[in-house]
C-alpha positions as CSV (number, residue, x, y, z in Angstrom):
1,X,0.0,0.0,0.0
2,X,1.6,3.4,-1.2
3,X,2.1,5.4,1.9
4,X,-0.4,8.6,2.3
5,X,-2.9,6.4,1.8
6,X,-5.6,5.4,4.1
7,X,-7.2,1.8,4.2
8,X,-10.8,1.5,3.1
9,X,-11.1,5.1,1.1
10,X,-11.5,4.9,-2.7
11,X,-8.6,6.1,-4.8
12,X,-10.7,8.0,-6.7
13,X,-13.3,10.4,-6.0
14,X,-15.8,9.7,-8.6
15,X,-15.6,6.1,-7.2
16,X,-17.5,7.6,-4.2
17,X,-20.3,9.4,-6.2
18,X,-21.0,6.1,-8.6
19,X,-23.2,4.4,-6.2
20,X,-25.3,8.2,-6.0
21,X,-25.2,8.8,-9.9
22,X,-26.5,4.9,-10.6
23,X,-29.4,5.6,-7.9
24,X,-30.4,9.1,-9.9
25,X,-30.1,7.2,-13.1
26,X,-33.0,4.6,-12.0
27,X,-35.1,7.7,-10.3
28,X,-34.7,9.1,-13.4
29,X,-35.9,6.1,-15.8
30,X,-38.7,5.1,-13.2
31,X,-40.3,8.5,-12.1
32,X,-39.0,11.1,-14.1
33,X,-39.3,10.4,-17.5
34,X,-42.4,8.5,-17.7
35,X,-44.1,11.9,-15.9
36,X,-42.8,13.0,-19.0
37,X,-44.1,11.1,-22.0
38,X,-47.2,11.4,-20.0
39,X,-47.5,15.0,-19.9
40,X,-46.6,15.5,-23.6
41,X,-49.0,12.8,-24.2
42,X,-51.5,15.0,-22.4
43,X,-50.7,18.0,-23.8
44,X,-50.5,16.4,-27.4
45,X,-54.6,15.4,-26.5
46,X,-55.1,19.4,-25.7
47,X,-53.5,20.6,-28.7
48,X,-55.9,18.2,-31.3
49,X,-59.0,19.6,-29.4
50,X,-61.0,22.2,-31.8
51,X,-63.9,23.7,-30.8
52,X,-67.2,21.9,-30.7
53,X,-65.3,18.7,-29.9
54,X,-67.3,16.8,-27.4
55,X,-65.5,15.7,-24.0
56,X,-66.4,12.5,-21.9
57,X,-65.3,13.2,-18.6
58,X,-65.1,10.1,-16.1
């Protein structure tokens, strides 16, 4: 073991942050940009509406 160094720490920082950028990447694929598609599905809906369209509400 090169002196300076202590046991147990990664040698590199971005070692450290891996475990917090894979966690955002899946809170990003399973939350984030599903709310996405959805809203520019919705929106997509609100754009095709003319007037005198009729609208079912539930």
């Amino acid at each position: 073991m090169p002196q300076g160094t202590v046991p147990g720490t990664p040698s590199n920082p971005i070692l450290s942050f891996l475990p917090l950028i894979f966690i955002f990447g899946i809170f990003y694929f399973l939350l984030i940009l599903p709310q996405q598609r959805k809203q520019k599905k919705h929106q997509d809906v609100l754009d095709a509406l003319k007037v005198g369209d009729e609208i079912v509400t539930l």
